[in-house]
N, C-alpha and C positions, 0 to 999 in steps of 0.2 A: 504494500500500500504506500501510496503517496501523499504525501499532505502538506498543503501550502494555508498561510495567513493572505492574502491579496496584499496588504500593505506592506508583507515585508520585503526585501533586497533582494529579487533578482540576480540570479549568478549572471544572466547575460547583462545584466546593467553594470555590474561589476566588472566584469571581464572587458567590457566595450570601454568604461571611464577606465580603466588601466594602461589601453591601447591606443586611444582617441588623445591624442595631443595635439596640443596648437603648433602651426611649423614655425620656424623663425620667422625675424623681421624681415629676410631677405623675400620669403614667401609671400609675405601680407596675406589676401585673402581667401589664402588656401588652409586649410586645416586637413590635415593626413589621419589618418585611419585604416591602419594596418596597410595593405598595400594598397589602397585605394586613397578617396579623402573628398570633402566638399569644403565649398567656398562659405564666408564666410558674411560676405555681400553679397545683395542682390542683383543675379542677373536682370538685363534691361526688359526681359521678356514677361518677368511676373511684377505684379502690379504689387505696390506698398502697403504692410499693414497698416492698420490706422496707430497714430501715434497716444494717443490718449486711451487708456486701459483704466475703466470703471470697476475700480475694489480698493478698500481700503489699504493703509501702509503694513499692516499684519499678513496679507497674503502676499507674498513676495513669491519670485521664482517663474517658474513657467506657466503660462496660461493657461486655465483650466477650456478649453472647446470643446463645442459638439456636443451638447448637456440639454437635456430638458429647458435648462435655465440661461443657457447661452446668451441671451439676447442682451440680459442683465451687464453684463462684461465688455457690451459692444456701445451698448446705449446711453443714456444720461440715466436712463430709465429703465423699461422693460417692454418685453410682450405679454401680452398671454404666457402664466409659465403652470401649465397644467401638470399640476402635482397628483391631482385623482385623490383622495374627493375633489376635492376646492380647486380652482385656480384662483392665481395671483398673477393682479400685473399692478406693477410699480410708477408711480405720477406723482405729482408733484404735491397731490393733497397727503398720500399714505400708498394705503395698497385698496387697489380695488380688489372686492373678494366674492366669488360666484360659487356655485355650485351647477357645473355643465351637466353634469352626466343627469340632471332632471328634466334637461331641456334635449333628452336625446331624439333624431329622427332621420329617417335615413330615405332617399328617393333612388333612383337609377343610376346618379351621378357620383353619390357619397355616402355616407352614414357620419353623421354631422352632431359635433359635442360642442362646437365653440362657442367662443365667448368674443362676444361685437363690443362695439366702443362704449355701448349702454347698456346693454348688458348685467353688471354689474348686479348684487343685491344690495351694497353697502361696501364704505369707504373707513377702513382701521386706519385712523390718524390719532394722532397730538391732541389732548386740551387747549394747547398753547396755540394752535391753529395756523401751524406755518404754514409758507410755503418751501417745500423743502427744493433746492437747487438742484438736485441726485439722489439716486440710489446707488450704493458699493457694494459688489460680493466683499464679506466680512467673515466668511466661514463656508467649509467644504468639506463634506463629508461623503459616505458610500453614498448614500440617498435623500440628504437633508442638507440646505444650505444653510446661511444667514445672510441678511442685508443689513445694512446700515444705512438711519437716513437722517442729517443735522440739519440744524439751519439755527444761528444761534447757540444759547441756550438749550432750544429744544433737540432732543435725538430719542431716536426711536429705532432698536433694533429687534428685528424678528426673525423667525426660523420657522423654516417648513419643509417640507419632503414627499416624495412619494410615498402615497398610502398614508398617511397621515390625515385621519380627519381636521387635527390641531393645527392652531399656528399660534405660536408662543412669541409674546414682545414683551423685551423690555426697555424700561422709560427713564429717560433724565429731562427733570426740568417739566417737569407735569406728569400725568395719566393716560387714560384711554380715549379716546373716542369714537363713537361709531357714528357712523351717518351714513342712515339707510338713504334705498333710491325710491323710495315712498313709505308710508304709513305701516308701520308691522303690526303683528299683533303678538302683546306679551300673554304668552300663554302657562305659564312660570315665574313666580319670582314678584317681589313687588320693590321700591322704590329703595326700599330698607335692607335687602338682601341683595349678598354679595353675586349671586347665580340666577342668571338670567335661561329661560326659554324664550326664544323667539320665533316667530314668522314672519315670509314675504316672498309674496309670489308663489305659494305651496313649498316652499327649500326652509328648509329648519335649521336654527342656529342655536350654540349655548354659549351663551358669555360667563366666564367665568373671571370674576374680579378675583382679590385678595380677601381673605374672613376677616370678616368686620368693614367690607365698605361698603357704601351707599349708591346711591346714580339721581342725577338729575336729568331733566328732557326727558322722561319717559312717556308721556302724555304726547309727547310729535316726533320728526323725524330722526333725533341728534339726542342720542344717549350718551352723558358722559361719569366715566368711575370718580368715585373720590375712595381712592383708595389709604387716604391718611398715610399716605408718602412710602408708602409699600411699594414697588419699582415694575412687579410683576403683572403679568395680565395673560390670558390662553383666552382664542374664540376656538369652537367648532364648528364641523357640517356636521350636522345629524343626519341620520340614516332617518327618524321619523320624529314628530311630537310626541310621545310620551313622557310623563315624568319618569317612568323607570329609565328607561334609556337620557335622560338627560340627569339623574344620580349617577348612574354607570360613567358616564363622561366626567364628573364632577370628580368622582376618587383619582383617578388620572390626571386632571389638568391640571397641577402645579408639580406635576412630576416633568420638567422639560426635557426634551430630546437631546444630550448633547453633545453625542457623538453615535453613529452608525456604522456596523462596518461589516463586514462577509467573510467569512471564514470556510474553506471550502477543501473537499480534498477526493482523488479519482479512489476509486474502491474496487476490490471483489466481491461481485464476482461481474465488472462490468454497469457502477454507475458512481454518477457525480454529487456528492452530499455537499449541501449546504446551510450552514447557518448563518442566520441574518440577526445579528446582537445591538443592542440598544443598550445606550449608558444616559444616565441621568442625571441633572441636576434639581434637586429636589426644594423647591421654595415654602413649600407648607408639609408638616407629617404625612405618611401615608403613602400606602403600597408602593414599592419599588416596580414600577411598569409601566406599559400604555397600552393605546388599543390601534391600529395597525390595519387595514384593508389588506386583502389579495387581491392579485389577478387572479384570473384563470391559469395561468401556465405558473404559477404558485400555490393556487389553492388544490388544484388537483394533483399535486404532487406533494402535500405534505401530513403528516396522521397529525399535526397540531390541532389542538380542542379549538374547534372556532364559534363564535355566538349565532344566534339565530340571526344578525342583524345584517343586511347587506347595502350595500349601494348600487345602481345603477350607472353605468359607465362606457364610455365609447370601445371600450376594447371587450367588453360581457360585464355580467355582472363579477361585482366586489364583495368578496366576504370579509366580515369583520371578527380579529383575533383579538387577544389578551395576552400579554404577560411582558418579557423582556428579552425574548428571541422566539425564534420558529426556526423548523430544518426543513428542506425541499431533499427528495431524492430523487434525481432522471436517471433515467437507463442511458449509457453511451452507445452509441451510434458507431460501430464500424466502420473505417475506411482505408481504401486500398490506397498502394502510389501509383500501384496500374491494376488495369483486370486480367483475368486469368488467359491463359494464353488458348480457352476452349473457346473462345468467344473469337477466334480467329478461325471466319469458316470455308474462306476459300483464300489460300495460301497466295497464289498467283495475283488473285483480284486484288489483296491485301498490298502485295508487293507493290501494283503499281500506283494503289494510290500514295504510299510512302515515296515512292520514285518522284513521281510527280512533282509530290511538296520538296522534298528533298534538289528540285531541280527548278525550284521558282527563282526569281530573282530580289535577294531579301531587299522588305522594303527602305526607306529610308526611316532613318531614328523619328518615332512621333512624339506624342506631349504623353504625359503620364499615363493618360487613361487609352489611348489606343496604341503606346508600345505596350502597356502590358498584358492588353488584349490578347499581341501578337504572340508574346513572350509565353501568354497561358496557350496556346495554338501551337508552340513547340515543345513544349511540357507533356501536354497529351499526345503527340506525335512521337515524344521520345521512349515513352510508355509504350504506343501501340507496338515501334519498330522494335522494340524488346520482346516483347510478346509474341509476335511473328517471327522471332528469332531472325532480325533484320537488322546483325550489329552493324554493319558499316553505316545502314543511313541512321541509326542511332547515334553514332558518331557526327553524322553531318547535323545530325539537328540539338545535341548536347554542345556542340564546335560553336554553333549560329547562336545559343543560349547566351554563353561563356563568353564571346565576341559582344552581345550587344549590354549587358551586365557590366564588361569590364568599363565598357565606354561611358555608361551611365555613372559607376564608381567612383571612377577617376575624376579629377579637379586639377587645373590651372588655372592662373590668373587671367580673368577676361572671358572664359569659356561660358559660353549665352545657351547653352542647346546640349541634351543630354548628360544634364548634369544635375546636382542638389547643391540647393543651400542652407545654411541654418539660420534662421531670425531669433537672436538669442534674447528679445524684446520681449516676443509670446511665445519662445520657447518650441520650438515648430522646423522641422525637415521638409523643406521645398522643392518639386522637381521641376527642373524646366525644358522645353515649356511646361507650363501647367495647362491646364484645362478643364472644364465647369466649375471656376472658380474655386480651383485648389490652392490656389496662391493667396487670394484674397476673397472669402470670406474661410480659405480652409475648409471646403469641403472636400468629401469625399475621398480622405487622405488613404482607408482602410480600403474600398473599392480598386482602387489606383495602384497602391504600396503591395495589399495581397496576390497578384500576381507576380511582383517581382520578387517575391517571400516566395512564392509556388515554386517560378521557376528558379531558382537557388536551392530551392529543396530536392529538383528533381536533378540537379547536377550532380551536389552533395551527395545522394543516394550512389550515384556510379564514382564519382569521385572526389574521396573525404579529403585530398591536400588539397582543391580547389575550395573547397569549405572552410578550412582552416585559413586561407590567404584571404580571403575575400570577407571573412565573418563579420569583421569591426562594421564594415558597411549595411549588412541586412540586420544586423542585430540596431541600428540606428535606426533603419525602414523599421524592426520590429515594436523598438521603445516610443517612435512617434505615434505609433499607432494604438499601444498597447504597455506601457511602460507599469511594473509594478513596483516600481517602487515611489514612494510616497515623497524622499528626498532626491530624486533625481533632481540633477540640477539644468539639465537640457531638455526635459520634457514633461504635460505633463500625466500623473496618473489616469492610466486606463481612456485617454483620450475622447474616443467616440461611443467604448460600451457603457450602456446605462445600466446597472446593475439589477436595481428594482425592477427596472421593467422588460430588463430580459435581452435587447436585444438592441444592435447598434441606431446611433443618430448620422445623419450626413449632411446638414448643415452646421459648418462652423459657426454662424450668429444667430441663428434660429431667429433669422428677424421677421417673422410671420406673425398676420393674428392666428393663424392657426395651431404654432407651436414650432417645434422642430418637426422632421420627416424624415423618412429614409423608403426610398424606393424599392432597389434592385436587395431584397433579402439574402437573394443567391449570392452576391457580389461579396456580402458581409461573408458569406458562412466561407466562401474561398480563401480571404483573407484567414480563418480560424483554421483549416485545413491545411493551407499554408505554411502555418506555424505549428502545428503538428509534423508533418512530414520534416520540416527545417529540424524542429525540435530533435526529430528520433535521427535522423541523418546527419546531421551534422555533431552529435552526441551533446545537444544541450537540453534534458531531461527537467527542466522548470520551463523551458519557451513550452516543450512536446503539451505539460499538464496544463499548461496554460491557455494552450491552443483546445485541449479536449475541453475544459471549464466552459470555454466560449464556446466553443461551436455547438455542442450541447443543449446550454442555456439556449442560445440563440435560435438553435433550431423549433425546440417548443414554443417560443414564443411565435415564429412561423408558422408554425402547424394552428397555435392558436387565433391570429390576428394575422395573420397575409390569408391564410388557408382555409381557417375555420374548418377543422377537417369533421369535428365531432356533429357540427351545424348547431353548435348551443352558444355563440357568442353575435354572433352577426343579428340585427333585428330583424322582426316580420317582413317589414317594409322595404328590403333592401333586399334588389333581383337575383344580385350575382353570388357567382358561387368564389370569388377570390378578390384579393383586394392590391389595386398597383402599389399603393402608396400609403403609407401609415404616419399619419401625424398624430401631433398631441392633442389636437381637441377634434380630429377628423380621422376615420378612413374613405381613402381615393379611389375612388374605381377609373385610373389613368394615369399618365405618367408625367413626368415634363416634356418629352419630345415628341410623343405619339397617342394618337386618340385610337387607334386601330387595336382591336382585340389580340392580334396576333402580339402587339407589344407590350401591352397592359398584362399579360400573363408571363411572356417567354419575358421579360425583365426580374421574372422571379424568378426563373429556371438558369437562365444562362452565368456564369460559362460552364455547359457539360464537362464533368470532372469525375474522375472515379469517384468520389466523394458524392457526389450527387444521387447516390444512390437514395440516401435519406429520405429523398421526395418521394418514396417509395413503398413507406411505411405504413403505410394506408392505401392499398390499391382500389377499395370501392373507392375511395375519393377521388384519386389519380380518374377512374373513367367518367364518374359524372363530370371531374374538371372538363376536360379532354370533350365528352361529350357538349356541353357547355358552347365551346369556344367551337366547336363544327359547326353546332346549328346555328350561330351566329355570325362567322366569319366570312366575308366576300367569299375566298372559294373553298368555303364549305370541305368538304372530306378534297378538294385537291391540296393535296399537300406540297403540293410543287408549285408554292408561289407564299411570297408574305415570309415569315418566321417560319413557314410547313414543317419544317428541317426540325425544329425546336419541338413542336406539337407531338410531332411524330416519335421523336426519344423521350419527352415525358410518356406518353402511350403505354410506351414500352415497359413503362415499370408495374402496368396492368395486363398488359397483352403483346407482349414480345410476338407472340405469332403477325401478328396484324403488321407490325413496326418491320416485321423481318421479308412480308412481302411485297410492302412500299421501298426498300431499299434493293432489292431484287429488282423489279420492277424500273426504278429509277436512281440508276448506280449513281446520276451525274446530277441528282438531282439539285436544286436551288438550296443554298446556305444561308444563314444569319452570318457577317463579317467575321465573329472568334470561332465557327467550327471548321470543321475539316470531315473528308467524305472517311479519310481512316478510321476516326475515333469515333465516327456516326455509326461505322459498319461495328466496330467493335463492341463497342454499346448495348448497342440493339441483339446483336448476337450473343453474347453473355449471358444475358438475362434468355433469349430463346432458349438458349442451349444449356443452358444450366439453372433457371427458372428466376423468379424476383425475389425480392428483398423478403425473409424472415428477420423481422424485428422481437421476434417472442425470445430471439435466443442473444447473448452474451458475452463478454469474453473479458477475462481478466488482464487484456491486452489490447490496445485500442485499436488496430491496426489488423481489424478483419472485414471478413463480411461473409453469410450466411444465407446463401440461396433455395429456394423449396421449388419443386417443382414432382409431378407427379407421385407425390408422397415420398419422394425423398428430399433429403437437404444437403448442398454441397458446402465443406467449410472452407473456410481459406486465409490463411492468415501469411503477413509479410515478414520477414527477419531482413531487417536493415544492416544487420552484421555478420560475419563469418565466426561465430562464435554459434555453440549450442542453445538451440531459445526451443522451450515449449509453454504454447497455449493452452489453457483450460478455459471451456465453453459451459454456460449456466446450466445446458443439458448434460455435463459428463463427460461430451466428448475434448478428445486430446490432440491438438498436432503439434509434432516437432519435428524441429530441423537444422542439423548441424551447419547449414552456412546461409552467407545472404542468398535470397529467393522466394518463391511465393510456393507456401506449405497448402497441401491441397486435401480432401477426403471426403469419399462422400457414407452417406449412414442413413439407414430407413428412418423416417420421423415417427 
C-alpha cells in the first residue's frame, strides 16, 4: 500500500528544485534544467499577465488559478463563486449571497443554477456601511477560502467553501449586516435572540449572531447584530424552514472552518481512499464539527452517517453530513501504455497504416495545444507499432517524439517558438506559442501540458536514460499543473484540480457569471494518465499515485456530471443524455467552438488513448449515448463524415462487433485531427477480439485492464521493468512476469 498527505513534499518537486538552477549572468534569461531549461522572460508571442494580483500580503508565493474562486485573484472583486449551497460574489457593498440550486431549471440548451446580477437574496456587509474598494484572497485551503474586505476602520473577513452551507465573518470596527433584496419573513427568533430563521423568495436562511446579542431592522429590509463587541458572526442556507433543522445548524455555527485538507492513499485490492478533515476554530463551547453537503460522486461512494437533509443543486442532489471528516472509497480504473497485441487483426493492413504515418512529413512545431495533439498521435502510434511487432517504425515515431520534446525543452536567449517560460509573478510555466488563452488568462494548462507528460511517458517506457536527461523538464510541465507541494516556490498547489468537486477547472480567471468550466473531460483525464505512465516509467512512484488519485477522482465525477451515466442527477427537463461543458452554476449542452452534436460529445471522448477504456464502464450507457447522437446527427449512422471516427470507437466499448465492420468496410475512412486509422483499427479490434471493459474486477496494481467477452475475461497487466512483478486481481486471479511486457491470461468468469 501507498499512502500520501496531498500537502506534503513531493519527491518530484524535490528532485526538480535540486536540479533546476538559474544559469549565470552570462545566460540572462535562460534558466537550465537538467539538460534542457526555459526562459525566464516572456516570449513576444504570449501576451502579459496582469500586473496587479488581488490577495492580501499573507499569501505570498505562487498564484493560486483555475479554482472555483479564480475570478477573486483576477478582479477588484469577484464572480459568481458557486460554493454549493450558497454562492458568493464579492462588490463593493459585502458579499452578495444566493442560494442557486433553488432556482434550478434546465431546457434543450442547458441545465441552468446561476446567479444574475439580481439575483441575489441579501447582501452580508458592515454596520459601519462602507464602501469597500476590494476584495483579497486572504486564505486557501483544500476547499475553503477567505477574503478580506477594508475600507477604513471597517474590515470584514469571511470564509466559505465547497459544500459548506456556512459562511463564517469576522468583524473589526463594527458587526453584521444583512440587507435582504426584499421583505423576509422571520420565521424564528425575535429581536432579542441571538439566532435568527429566515425567509425570501422560498430559500431559507439562519443567522447566527454571538449568545447574548440582539438585532435591530427586523420589522424591514436591513437586519443588523449588536453583538456587544463579540467579532464573530456565521449565516446559513438551509436545506428547509424548520426549527429543528435551524437548532441542528445552530450547534455548529460558531465552530469555524479553518482549515481543510485531503488525505488520500491507493489501496488493495485496487481503490483510492479518501479522507476529507476539517479543523476548527471554535468561538463559543460546543461540539467539535460541522455539517458538510455531498455530491453525488461523494455521496455515493462513502458509508459516512448522513442526515435526512438535502439540497438541491446543479450537479444532483446534495446530501447533508455531520461531524469532522468523511472517507470516499473508488475502485481504480485500469490502464494500459498500449493494448494487447490481439487486437492486431490483420498484420499486413496494420503495417501499412504504420508505414504511412511513419512516412508523412512531420508537421511544423504548433502552439501548445495542437503540438501536443500531434505528440499524443505518436504516443498511440508508438504503442500500436509495438504491438504489431513493428520495431523499426516504432523507432521512427519514438525518434519524431524525442526530436520535437527536445526542441520544446530546450531555451536560448531570444527563442519566441517552441519553447516555455516561467512568470515567477503568478508563478506559472508558459509555452509558446500559446493558445486558447494559455498565456493569459492561463487556461487550459492541464489539456495542453498532459500530452507532453503522455508523450514523455511513452518514451521513458522504451527508454529510461532519455527519462532520466530530460526529467527536470516534464517534472516542471508536471508541478504546473499539478504541484503537491504546499511550499513550492515556482508553482502553485494542485493548480487546476478542485478537490471537492472532483474534477479539473480550465479557466485560469473564471471571469464568468457562470463560474469557472471545463469542457473537454477527456483532455483532463489524459493529463492524469499521463502522469501515471510518467510516474511508473520513469520510476517516480508519488507522480504514478498521484496520477491514479486524479484520474480516479476525476473520472467519477465524469460519469456523474458530463455523463450522468446512473440518469439520477440531470433534471426532468433536460433532453440530453451528456453534457459538453460543466460550469459552476451551469451544465452546457455545447462547447466553445462547435454547436454540432458530433463535437458536443467526441470533446468528451477524445484523445483515444489506451486509457480511454474507462468510458466503458457502463456499456448500457455507452449505447443509449451513441444511440442518442445517430438519431440526431446530420448523417445519422454514416459514420464517414463529422467526428464518425470518434462515434464509432466510443461504440465500440458497447458493441465492438458493429465498430469492427464500419472499419472493415471503410479502412480510409474520415478522422477527427488527433486520430490515426492504426490506433482506430487497434481499438476497435481489442475490444472485438477480446471483449469490453469488466469494471467489477481489480487489481492491486494500477496498470491493467480486464476484458469479458463471451463469459470469459481476458486479464492483462503491464511490467514497466525487467524485474519480476506479479498482479493480484479482486477475483483471485494472478499474473506474473519476469520482465518488461504486457502479462496476459484468460479464465472462465
Amino acid at each position: 500500500m501507498t499512502k500520501h498527505i496531498i500537502r506534503m513534499l513531493c519527491p518530484c518537486a524535490i528532485i526538480a528544485a535540486a536540479v533546476v538552477a538559474r544559469a549565470g549572468e552570462t545566460a540572462g534569461e535562460v534558466v537550465r534544467a537538467g539538460a534542457g531549461g526555459y526562459l525566464s522572460v516572456r516570449p513576444k508571442t504570449c501576451k502579459p499577465l496582469p500586473a496587479e494580483i488581488y490577495r492580501t500580503p499573507a499569501l505570498k508565493g505562487p498564484v493560486p488559478t483555475n479554482q472555483w474562486w479564480s475570478s477573486l485573484v483576477w478582479l477588484p472583486f469577484s464572480q459568481p463563486l458557486y460554493a454549493h449551497p450558497p454562492a458568493v460574489t464579492c462588490t463593493p457593498e459585502g458579499l452578495n449571497v444566493s442560494f442557486p440550486g433553488a432556482r434550478l431549471r434546465a431546457d434543450k440548451s442547458a441545465i441552468f443554477a446561476f446567479v444574475g446580477p439580481k439575483d441575489a437574496d441579501l447582501v452580508l456587509s458592515h454596520s459601519a456601511d462602507p464602501t469597500f474598494a476590494r476584495a483579497d484572497l486572504d486564505g486557501v485551503s483544500d476547499w475553503f477560502i477567505s477574503v478580506s474586505m477594508r475600507s477604513g476602520g471597517a474590515a470584514m473577513r469571511a470564509s466559505f467553501g465547497h459544500g459548506s452551507p456556512y459562511i463564517y465573518c469576522i468583524y473589526e470596527g463594527g458587526s453584521a449586516r444583512i440587507k435582504f433584496r426584499g421583505k423576509p419573513t422571520v420565521w424564528a427568533g425575535r429581536a432579542s435572540d441571538a439566532v435568527l430563521g429566515v425567509s425570501i423568495g422560498g430559500r431559507h436562511y439562519g443567522l447566527f449572531a454571538p449568545t447574548g446579542s440582539t438585532w435591530t431592522g427586523l420589522e424591514g429590509t436591513i437586519f443588523t447584530s449588536q453583538p456587544g463587541g463579540k467579532p464573530y458572526f456565521s449565516l446559513a442556507v438551509l436545506p428547509d424552514d424548520d426549527p429543528r433543522t435551524l437548532e441542528l445548524f445552530r450547534r455548529y455555527a460558531h465552530q469555524h472552518v479553518a482549515d481543510t485538507r485531503a488525505q488520500w492513499s491507493f489501496q488493495r485490492p485496487g481503490v483510492v481512499r479518501c479522507t476529507w478533515n476539517y479543523t476548527f476554530k471554535p468561538y463559543e463551547p460546543g461540539p467539535q464539527g460541522t455539517l458538510f453537503a455531498l455530491y453525488p460522486h461523494q455521496w455515493k461512494y462513502t458509508t459516512a452517517k448522513l442526515t435526512d437533509k438535502t439540497y438541491p443543486s446543479v450537479r444532483g442532489l446534495m446530501k447533508l453530513g455531520e461531524g469532522a471528516s468523511f472517507t470516499t472509497v473508488v475502485s481504480v480504473q485500469g490502464v494500459l501504455p498500449r493494448l494487447p497485441e490481439q487486437g492486431v487483426q490483420d498484420r499486413a493492413r496494420m503495417a501499412a497504416y504504420l508505414k504511412k504515418e511513419a512516412d508523412r512529413k512531420p508537421p511544423p512545431f504548433g502552439d501548445t495545444y495542437w503540438e501536443g495533439k500531434h505528440l499524443g498521435r505518436l504516443a498511440n502510434l508508438s504503442g500500436v507499432a509495438e504491438a504489431a511487432g513493428e520495431k523499426q517504425l516504432q523507432d521512427v515515431f519514438i525518434a519524431e517524439i524525442k526530436r520535437r520534446l527536445e526542441n520544446w525543452f530546450s531555451a536560448e536567449p531570444g527563442k519566441q517558438r517552441a519553447v516555455f517560460y516561467h512568470d515567477a509573478a503568478w508563478g506559472t510555466l508558459i509555452g509558446s506559442p500559446p493558445s486558447y488563452g494559455s498565456d493569459n488568462p492561463l487556461n487550459d494548462h492541464h489539456f495542453h501540458y498532459g500530452y507532453f507528460i503522455r508523450a514523455a511517458a511513452e518514451v521513458a517506457r522504451v527508454d529510461r536514460a532519455w527519462a532520466e536527461k530530460w526529467a527536470p523538464m516534464v517534472r516542471l510541465l508536471i508541478r504546473d499543473i499539478a504541484s503537491t507541494d504546499r511550499n513550492d516556490p515556482m508553482f502553485p498547489y494542485l493548480r487546476c484540480f478542485d478537490l471537492y468537486a472532483g474534477h479539473s477547472w480550465a479557466s485560469g480567471n473564471a471571469n464568468f457569471v457562470d463560474g469557472n468550466n471545463q469542457e473537454s473531460s477527456s483532455e483532463s483525464l489524459n493529463a492524469w494518465y499521463g502522469l501515471m505512465l510518467w510516474g511508473q516509467a520513469a520510476g517516480d512512484h508519488a507522480a504514478r499515485d498521484l496520477g491514479v488519485f486524479l484520474f480516479n477522482t476525476e473520472r467519477t465525477a465524469v460519469e456523474e456530471y458530463w455523463f450522468d451515466v446512473s440518469g439520477t442527477n440531470f433534471p426532468k427537463d433536460f433532453p440530453h443524455v451528456a453534457l459538453g461543458m460543466v460550469w459552476g452554476g451551469k451544465g452546457a449542452f455545447g462547447t466553445w467552438f462547435s454547436g454540432d452534436i458530433d463535437c458536443i460529445h467526441g470533446i468528451n471522448w477524445l484523445p483515444f488513448t489506451p486509457a480511454s477504456i474507462y468510458m466503458g464502464r457502463f456499456p448500457e450507457y455507452v449505447k443509449k449515448n451513441h444511440d442518442r447522437v445517430v438519431a440526431q446527427r446530420k448523417g445519422g449512422a454514416n459514420y464517414n463524415s463529422g467526428w464518425g471516427d470518434l462515434l464509432v470507437m466510443f461504440y465500440a466499448l458497447a458493441d465492438p462487433a458493429a465498430a469492427a465492420r464500419y472499419i472493415d468496410a471503410n479502412p480510409d475512412c474520415r478522422l477527427e485531427g488527433g486520430n490515426c486509422h492504426a490506433f482506430m483499427y487497434h481499438w476497435i479490434y481489442t475490444l472485438n477480439n477480446l471483449g469490453i471493459n469488466d469494471a467489477a474486477v481489480t487489481a492491486d496494481y494500477p496498470f491493467f485492464n480486464v476484458y469479458a467477452r463471451s463469459g470469459r475475461r481476458t486479464y492483462a497487466a503491464y511490467n514497466f521493468d525487467d524485474t519480476p512483478l506479479t498482479v493480484t486481481f479482486s477475483d483471485g486471479v494472478r499474473l506474473s512476469g519476469e520482465r518488461r511486457g504486457l502479462m496476459m491470461r484468460q479464465a472462465e468468469r
